[in-house]
N, C-alpha and C positions, 0 to 999 in steps of 0.2 A: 634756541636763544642762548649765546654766550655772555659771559659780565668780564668785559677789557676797562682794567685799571690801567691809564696811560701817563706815566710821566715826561710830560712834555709841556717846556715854560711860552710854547706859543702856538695861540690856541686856535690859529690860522691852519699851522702845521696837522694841532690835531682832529680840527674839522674835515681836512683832505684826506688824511691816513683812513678815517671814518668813513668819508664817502666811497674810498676804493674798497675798502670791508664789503659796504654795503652791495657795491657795482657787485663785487666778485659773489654774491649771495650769501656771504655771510650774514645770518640775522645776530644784532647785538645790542646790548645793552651798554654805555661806557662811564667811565667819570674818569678827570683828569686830577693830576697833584702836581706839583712844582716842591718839593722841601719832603727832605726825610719824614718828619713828622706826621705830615699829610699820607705820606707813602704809609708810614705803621699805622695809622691809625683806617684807613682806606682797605688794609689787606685781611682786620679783622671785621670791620663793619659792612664793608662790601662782600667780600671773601670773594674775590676775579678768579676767572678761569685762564686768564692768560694777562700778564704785563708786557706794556710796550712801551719803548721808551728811547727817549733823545741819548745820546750820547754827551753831550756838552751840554751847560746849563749854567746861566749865572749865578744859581741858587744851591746847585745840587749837582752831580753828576751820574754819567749813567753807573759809571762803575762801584762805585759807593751805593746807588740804586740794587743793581746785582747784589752786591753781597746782603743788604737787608732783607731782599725777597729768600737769600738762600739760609737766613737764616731764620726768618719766621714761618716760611713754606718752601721747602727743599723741591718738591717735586712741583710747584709751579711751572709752568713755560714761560719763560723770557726773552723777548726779541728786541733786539736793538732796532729803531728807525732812526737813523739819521743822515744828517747830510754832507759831514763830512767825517770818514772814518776809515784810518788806513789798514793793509792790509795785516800789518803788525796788530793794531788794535784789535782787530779781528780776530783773528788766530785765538790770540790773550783772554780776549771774552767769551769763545767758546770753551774755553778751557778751564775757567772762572765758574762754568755752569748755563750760559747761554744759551738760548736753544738755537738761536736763530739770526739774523742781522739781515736789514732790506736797508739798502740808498734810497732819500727820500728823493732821487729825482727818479727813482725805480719804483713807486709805491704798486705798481699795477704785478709784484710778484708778491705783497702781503697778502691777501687773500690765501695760497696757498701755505706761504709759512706759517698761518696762524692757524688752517688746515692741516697741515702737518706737525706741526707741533701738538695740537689736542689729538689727533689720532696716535701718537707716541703715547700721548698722557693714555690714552684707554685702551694702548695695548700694554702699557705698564703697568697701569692697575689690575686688570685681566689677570698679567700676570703675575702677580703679587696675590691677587684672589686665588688661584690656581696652585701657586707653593702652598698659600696658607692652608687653603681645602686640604693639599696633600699630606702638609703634616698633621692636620688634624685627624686624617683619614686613619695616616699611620699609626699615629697614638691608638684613636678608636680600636683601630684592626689589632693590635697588640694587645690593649685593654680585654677585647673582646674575646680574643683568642684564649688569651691566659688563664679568664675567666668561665670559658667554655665548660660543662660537666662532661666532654668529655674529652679522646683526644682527635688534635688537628696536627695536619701536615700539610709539607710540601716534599714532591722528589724529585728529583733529574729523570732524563730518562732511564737513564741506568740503575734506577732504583735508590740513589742513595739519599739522605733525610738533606733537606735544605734550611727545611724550619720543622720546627717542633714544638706545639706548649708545653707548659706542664706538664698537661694531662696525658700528653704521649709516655714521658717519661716513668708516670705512674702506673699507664700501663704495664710496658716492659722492667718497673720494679729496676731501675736504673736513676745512677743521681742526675740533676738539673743540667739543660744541655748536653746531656754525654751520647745521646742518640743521631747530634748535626752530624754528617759526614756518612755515617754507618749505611751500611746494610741490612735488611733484615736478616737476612743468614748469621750476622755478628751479634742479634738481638734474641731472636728466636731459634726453636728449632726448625731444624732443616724443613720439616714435610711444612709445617706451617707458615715458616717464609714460602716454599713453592704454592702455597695455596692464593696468600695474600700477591702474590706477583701474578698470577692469574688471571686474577681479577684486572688489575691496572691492566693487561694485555689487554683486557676486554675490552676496558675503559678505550683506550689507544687509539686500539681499531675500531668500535665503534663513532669515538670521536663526541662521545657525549657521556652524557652523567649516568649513571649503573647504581643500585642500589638493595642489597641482601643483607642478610644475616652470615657474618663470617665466624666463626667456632675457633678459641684458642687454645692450644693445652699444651698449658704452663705447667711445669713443676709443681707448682700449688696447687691445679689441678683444669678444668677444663671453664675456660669463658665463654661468655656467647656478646657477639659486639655489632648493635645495629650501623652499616658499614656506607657510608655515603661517596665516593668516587668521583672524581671528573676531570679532563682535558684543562692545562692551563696552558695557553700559549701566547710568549713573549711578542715585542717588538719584532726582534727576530725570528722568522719563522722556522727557522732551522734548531728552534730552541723548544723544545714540548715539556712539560712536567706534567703532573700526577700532584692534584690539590684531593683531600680527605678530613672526611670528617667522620668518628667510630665513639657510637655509648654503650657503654656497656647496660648489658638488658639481662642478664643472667639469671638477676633477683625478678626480675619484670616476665621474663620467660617461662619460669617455672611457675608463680602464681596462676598465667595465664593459661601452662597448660592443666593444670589442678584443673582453673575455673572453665578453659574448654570444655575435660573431663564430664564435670557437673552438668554444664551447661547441655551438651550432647544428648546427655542421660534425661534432663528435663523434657528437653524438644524434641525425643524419640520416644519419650511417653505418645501410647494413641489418649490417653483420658486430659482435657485439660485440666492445668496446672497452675494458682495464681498465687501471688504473696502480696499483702495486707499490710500494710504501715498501719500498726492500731496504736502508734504514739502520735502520729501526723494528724490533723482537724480532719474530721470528715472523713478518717481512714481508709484513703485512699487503696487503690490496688498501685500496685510498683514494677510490677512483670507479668506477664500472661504468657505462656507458649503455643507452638503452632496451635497445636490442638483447640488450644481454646478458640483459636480466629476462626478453625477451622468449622466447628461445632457449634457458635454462637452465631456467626455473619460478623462478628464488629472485629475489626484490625486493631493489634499493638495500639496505635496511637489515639483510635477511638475507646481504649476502654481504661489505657494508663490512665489516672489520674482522680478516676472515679470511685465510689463507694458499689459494692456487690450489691447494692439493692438496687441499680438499675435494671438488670437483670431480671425481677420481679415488674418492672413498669407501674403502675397503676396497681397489680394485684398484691396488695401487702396485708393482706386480711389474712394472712396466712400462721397458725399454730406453731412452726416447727420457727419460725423466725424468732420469738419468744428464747427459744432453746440453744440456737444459735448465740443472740446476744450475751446469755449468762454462759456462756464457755468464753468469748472474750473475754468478758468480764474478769469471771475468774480464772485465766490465762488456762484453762483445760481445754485437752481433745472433743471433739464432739462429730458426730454423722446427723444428717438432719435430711429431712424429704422436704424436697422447694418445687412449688411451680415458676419455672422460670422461661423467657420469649426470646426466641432468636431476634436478629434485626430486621427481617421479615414479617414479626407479629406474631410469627405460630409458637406455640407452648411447648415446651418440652418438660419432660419431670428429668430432675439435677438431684442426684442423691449425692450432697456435698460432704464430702468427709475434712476437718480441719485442726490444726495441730500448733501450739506457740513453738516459735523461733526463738532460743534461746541465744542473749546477745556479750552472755557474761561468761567467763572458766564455771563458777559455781551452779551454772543453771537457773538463774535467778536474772528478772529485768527482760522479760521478751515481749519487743516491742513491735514483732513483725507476727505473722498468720501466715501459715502454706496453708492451700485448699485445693484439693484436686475433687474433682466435677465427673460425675458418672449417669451421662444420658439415660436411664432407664425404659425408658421410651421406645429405642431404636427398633428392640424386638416387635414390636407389637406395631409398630410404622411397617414395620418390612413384611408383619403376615398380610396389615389392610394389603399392599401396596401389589403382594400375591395375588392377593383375592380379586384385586381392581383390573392387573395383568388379565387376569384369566377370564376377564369380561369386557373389557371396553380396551380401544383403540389408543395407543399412547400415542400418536399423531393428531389424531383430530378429538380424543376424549368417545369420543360414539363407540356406541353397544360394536362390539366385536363377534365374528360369526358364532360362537360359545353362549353370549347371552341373547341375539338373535335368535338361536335355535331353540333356546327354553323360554322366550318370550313368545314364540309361533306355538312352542306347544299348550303353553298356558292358552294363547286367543283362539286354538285350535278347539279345546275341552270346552273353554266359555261359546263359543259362537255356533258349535255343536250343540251344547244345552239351551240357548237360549237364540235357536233357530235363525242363527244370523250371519252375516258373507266377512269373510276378510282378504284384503290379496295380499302378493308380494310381487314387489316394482324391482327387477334388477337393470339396475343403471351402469353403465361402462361411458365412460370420456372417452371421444373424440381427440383423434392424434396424443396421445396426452405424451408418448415417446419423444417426441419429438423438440415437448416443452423441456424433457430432462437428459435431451439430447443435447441442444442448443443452447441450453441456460444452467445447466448443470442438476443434480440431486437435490440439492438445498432449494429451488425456486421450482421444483416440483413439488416437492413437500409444501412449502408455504402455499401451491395453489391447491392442491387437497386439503389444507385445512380450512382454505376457504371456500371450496365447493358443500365441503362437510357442515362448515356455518349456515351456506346460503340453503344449505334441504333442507336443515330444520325449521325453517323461518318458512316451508311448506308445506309444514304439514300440522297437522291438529294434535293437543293435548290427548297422550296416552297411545300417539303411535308411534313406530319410533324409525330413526334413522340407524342403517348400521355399515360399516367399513369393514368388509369380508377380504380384503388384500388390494396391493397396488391400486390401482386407479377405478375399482369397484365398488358398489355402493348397494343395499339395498333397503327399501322401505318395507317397513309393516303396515299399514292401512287397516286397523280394525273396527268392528261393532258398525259394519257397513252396512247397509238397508237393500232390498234385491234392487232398488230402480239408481242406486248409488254406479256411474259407469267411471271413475276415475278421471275422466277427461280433464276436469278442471285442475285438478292437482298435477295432470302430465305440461297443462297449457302452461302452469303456474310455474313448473322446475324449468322449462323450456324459455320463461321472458326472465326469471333470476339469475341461470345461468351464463344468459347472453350480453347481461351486461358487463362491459369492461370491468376487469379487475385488475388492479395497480401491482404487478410481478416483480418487485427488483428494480422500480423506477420504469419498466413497460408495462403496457396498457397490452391485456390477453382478453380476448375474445373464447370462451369454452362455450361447446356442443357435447351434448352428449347421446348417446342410445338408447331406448328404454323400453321393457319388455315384459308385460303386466299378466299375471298367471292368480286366478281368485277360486276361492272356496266357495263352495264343494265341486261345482263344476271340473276345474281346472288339476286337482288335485286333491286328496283324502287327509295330507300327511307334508310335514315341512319338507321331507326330501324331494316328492314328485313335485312340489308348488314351485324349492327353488329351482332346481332343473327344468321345469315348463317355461319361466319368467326366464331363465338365462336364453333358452331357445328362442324365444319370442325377441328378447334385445339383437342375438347374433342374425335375427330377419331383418330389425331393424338397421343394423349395420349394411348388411345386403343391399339395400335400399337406399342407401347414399348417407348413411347414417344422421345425426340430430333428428332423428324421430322416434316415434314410438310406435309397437306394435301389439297384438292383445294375442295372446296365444291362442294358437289354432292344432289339433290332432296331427295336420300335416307337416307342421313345422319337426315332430321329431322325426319321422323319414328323412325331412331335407336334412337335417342337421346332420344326421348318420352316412348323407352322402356327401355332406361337405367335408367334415371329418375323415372319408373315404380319399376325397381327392386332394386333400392338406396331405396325406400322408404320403400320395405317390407324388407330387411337388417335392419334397424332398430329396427324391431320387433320381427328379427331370433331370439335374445337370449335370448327377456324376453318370448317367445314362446315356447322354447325347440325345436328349426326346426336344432339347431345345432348338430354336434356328433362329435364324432372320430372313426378311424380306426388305425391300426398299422398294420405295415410292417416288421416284422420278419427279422432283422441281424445275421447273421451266422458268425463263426469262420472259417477259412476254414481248419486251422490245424485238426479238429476233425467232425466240423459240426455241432456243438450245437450251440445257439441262446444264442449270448451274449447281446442283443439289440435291441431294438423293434424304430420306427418309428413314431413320433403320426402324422397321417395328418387328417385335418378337412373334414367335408363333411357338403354340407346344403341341406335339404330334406325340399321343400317348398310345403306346401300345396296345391298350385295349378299346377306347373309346376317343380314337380317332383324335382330330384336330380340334382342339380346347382353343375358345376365344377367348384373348387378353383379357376382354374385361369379366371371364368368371374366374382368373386366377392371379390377376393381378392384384386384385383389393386384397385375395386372400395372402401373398405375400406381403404385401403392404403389414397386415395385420401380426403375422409370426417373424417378421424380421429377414424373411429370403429375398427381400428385394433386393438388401444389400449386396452379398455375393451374385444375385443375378443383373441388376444393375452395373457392377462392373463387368461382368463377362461380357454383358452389351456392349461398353463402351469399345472395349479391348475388341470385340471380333470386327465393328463397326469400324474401325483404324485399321485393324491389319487391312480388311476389304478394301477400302479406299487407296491403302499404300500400294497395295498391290496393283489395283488400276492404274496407278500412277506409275511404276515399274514396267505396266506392259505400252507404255506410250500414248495412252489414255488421257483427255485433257482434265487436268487438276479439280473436281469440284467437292464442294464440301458435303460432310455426312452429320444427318442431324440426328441425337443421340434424346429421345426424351427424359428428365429427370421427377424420383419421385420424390415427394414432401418427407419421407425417413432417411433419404441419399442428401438430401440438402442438410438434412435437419445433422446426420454427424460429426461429430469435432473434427475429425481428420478428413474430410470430402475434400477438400483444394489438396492436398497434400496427395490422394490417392488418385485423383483425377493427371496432377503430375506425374506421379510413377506411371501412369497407364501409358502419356502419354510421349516419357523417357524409354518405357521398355517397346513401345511399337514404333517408334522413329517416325510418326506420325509428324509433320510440317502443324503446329496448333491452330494454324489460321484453317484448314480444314476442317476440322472439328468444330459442329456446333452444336449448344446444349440448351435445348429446351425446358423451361419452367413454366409452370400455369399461372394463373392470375391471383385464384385464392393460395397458391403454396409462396407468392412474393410479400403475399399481402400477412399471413399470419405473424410473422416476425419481421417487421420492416428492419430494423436495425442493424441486423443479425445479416438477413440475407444480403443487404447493400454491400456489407464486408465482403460477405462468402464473393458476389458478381463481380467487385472489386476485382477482388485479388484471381479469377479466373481472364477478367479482360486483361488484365495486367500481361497475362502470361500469352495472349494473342489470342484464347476460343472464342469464336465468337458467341452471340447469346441471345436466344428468340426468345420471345413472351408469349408464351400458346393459349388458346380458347380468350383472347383480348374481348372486352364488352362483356363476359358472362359474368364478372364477377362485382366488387365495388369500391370505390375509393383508389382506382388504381389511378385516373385523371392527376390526382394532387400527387402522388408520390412517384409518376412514371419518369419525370424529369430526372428524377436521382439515381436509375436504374440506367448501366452502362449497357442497354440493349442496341443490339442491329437491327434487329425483327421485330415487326409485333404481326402475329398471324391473327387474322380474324374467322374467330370461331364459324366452324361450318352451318351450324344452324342459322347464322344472319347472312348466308350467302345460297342456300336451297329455297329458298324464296324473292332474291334481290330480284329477279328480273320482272316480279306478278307483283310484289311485295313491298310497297312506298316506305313503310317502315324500316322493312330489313333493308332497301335500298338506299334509304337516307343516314341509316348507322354503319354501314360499309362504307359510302363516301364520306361520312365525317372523320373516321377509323383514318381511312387514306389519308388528308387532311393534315389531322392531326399530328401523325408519324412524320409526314413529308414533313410539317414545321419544323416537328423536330429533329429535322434530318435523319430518319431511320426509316428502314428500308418498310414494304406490307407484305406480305405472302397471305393467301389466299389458300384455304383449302375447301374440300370437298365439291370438287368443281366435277361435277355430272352433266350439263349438259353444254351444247356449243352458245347457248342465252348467257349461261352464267360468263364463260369464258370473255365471250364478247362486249357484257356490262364491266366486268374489271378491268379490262384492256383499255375501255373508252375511256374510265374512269382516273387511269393513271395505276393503278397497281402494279406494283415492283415484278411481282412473281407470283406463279399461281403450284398446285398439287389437285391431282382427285382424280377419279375413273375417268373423266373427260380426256383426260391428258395421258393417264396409264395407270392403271393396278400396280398393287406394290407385287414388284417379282424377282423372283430367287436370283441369288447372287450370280450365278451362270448366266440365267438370263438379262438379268443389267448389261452384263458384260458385252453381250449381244449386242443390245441396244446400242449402246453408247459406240461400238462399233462401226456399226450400220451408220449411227448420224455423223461418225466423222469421217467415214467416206464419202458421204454423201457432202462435205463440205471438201 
């Protein structure tokens, strides 16, 4: 909204001028005048953003109008409207100061003249604001400079000074201005102009602001000048300088190296160190160094501000604080014995020694305290802390083999005298490698400590739990009665165990083994008891482990020949005692062999052909399944490459995997090298997982299945049905296969049960679009009910034994001639 002062003596005229304003979107507010008078008095009480006005008037005219507005308000706009006005007159009144002139039989071009005219107005003021800001800027900037503590520049490229305060000039010890033009080379010496030009190179090329300590040395002798640099560039781009700002810190340098000095010496004290404001209320502490954070628990900012009796808490019943107060008092040294509490709670003894800070030349006026702080304590924390080591378990806190063995011998002398049974329970966890394989150290440890919580919560006051290393465990059970048989305490660790326990945000399911050896029967002496009980668990492992077994005389023979045959496994593979076999898969739509089986076999030199399953658990348990598991993979490839080299039609070889191969960090990784160094096609390859080895780590293993389908192997699910919970999570599992366990297939054809869990098997898979393979197919019933049934593929003596690689070779032969 504008305010048009119009003089115009006909108000016909200025009603129309008005309404084209308005057409063209000018919004406005106006008043009209006819007589000078009205005009001056109108230009202060209205105060208009633009004048319009008649030219001719029987009262006034325009041009006598003009010069009033230019002389009460210069910078008004003024537009002639009228209706008759020559080109001469024209000319005249713009030159008079006009802005503008419209023919009132032209009024439909006012609209923008009075548009343009106020856009002039507020680009003139604009720029009126703009000089104004600048020279006030320039004042400020000169004020400010001149005023600056220290010195400011400017330089060309070339180095030379363009501006200078003062304070430049005082640096260089030179009169006022005498440094514009120069160089430093003309200021300084030589080396010290090359240093300071350096720098600007730096500046240049960096192309931003740089900022060090530059060193000067003058005649007078050596400065030190905190040195601030930067890129200045004109309109011109072809124009760069070098702006700077330099304080001298010389005085400030040297204090601070003093107070570094000190300070250094302070905070590489090991004893904390604090000083006391005892002039300040409540005498505060003012500084504290490491040591102190380090030795108390409370940080700088937690203890600044406080009085040293925090440090006491609660306990201020204390003698030696009496003793303290009167060495303030009377500004003396004093050592004093404090019980004093970390931010933890616990107590420590502080044998504080403290001394006044004298603040005056004369020694006289000290109104601070140093106090340095001597733990005496530590010693005797560090002999318990021995003593504790060398008895209990610093993972889970529980008795350690050390004080197991002198708590057995104690309930051995008690239970002796007072004719009564004690056992010992050696306990070992189920896969527990596998948990600090897959999950790392740290979330093995956290499930040891709470397997160690959940035994104790099993057993009775005065027996004890102990941690004899890694993932072993054993109990004491004493002051036992003869008809006492343990069972309940084994029943008890076996439902504590098996409950979920929250790992790292997974839910772990622990099994363990357990192998119970009791007095006097079982043993005389803590050495045979715990070797009986360890025998007795390594049966229970035997066994499919999560169980318990009671020791029996024969279990040391077996042990001594398990022990006999772990040692020659070691030597199977650099020996060559190992092999493979393959087990011929068939199609059943046609009956051709899309798939072969690899299983291992070990031919031992002296007692003959060993079965997988007496030496496979036992690798499983010392770690050789790793290197023998890959030798599987690796000879199973090359075999298949090779059929496929002599013209052989392509089928896949299936490699089984164990729960320790899955469970290592690097498994996808090595299964690639296997399958980059045998030039194996990966869609050939396929690897077998069990039910319970998918199921132990869902998370974990989804990835590992991932990142192998990813890469083309395909992927069976073996013994499907035997295990649990596999229904809800099998959708997530990138399988081909799901093989159905032989034991619900050696009775499908007698067997409504096993025969309604094979057809749901098939069912199930088919929804899911994945393939079934069948094993242990013995007779032509079985073959016939899965055929009928729809099953994908079958394996088992029905179809063929697994046979040596020469003889596949055979085979597969034969049926492609025969096609």
């Amino acid at each position: 909204m504008i305010k048009i002062l119009m003089v115009e003596d006909t108000p016909t005229d200025a009603e129309l001028a008005l309404r084209e304003l308005k057409r063209g979107g000018i919004q406005h507010q106006a008043r009209r005048v006819e007589t000078e008078k009205e005009l001056r008095h109108e230009l202060l009480d209205f105060k208009p953003d633009v004048v319009l006005s008649d030219f001719s008037m029987p009262h006034f005219d325009g041009l006598s109008a003009l010069k009033v507005v230019r002389q009460e308000q210069p910078d008004l706009p003024f537009i002639f409207v009228s209706g008759r006005i020559g080109e001469e007159l024209a000319i005249e009144s713009l030159k008079l100061g006009a802005s503008d002139y419209v023919i009132k039989t032209n009024l439909s071009r006012l609209p923008s003249a009075v548009a343009r005219a106020m856009e002039h107005v507020e680009q003139r003021d604009a720029r009126r604001r703009i000089e104004t800001e600048l020279m006030e800027s320039n004042l400020m900037f000169r004020t400010f400079m001149e005023n600056l503590p220290g010195a400011a520049f400017i330089k060309d490229k070339d180095g030379r000074y363009l501006y200078g305060n003062h304070g430049l000039d005082k640096a260089f010890n030179v009169e006022k201005g005498y440094s514009i033009g120069k160089l430093d080379t003309e200021l300084v010496p030589v080396q010290v102009a090359h240093k300071l030009r350096e720098m600007e190179t730096r500046v240049t090329n960096a192309g931003s602001a740089l900022q060090e300590i530059e060193a000067m040395s003058m005649p007078s002798g050596v400065t030190y000048w905190l040195s601030t640099k930067f890129p200045l560039v004109g309109e011109n781009s072809n124009s760069r300088h070098i702006g700077g700002i330099a304080i001298e810190i010389t005085e400030r340098m040297k204090v601070e190296q003093d107070l570094l000095l000190r300070t250094r010496a302070i905070e590489a004290c090991v004893n904390p160190i604090v000083i006391v404001d005892t002039a300040a209320p409540g005498m505060p502490m003012i500084y504290v160094n490491g040591a102190f954070e380090t030795i108390t628990g409370y940080t700088s900012e937690e203890a600044i501000g406080r009085n040293c009796r925090f440090l006491q808490g609660t306990d201020t019943d204390q003698p030696e604080l009496g003793k303290l107060r009167a060495a303030i008092r009377e500004q003396r040294p004093a050592s004093v014995l404090l019980r004093n509490y970390h931010k933890d709670g616990s107590m420590f003894l502080n044998e504080l020694y403290i001394a006044p800070v004298s603040e005056t030349i004369d020694g006289s006026g000290a109104g601070h305290f140093v106090g340095v702080l001597y733990d005496v304590t530590q010693i005797k924390r560090y002999q318990e802390d021995l003593e504790h080591q060398a008895n209990y378990d610093t993972l889970t806190g529980l008795a350690n083999r050390n004080l197991l063995n002198e708590r057995t011998q104690q309930a051995l002398i008690h239970a002796r005298r007072h004719d009564q049974f004690l056992s010992l329970v050696f306990i070992d966890l189920d896969n527990f490698k596998l948990v600090n394989d897959s999950m790392g150290h740290g979330a093995g440890d956290e499930l040891i400590a709470n397997v160690g919580a959940r035994l104790q919560t099993c057993i009775r006051d005065g027996d004890t739990v102990a941690r004899i290393g890694g993932d072993e465990f054993v109990l004491l059970l004493t002051n036992q009665n003869p008809g006492d048989s343990n069972l309940t305490v084994m029943q008890r660790i076996q439902q504590e165990l098996t409950k979920p326990m929250l790992i790292r945000s997974q839910e772990l399911v622990v099994t363990c083994s357990m192998g119970i050896a009791r007095f006097p029967e079982d043993g005389e002496d803590s050495e045979s008891l715990l070797a009986n009980a360890d025998a007795a668990m390594y049966r229970a492992k035997s066994n499919g482990r999560n169980n318990f077994q009671f020791y029996t005389k024969e279990m040391n023979a077996t042990t001594g020949e398990r022990l006999s045959l772990e040692n020659d496994l070691w030597h199977a593979m650099a020996n060559d005692e190992l092999f493979l076999v393959y087990q011929p898969q068939i199609d059943f739509r046609d009956g051709s062999v899309v798939g072969m089986e690899a299983l291992i076999r070990w031919q031992h030199p002296k007692r003959g052909l060993i079965s997988p399953m007496d030496f496979i658990p036992m690798a499983e348990c010392n770690g050789l399944i790793i290197p023998i598991g890959i030798w599987v993979m690796e000879t199973a490839c090359k075999h298949n490459l090779q059929l496929q080299k002599e013209g052989l039609p392509p089928i896949r070889v299936a490699v089984n995997l164990s729960a320790r191969q899955i469970g290592e960090r690097n498994f996808v990784q090595t299964v690639k090298d296997v399958i980059d160094a045998t030039g194996l096609d990966p869609s050939y390859l396929e690897l077998e997982v069990t039910e319970s080895m998918v199921m132990h780590n869902i998370q974990e293993v989804v990835v590992i299945l991932n990142s192998l389908n990813e890469m083309g192997i395909q992927l069976s699910l073996d013994d499907f049905g035997t295990g649990f919970s596999s229904l809800a999570y099998l959708k997530r599992f990138p399988i081909d296969r799901l093989k159905i366990d032989q034991s619900f297939i050696f009775h499908c054809d007698s067997d409504p049960g096993d025969a309604i869990i094979s057809q749901t098997i098939i069912a199930l898979a088919h929804g899911l679009k994945i393939k079934v393979i069948a094993e242990g197919i013995e007779k032509p019933e079985h073959f016939a009910f899965l055929k009928e049934n729809g099953c994908d593929e079958g394996q088992g003596y029905f179809i063929s034994r697994p046979l040596a690689f020469k003889d596949l070779r055979k085979l597969l032969i034969s049926r492609q001639n025969l096609h």
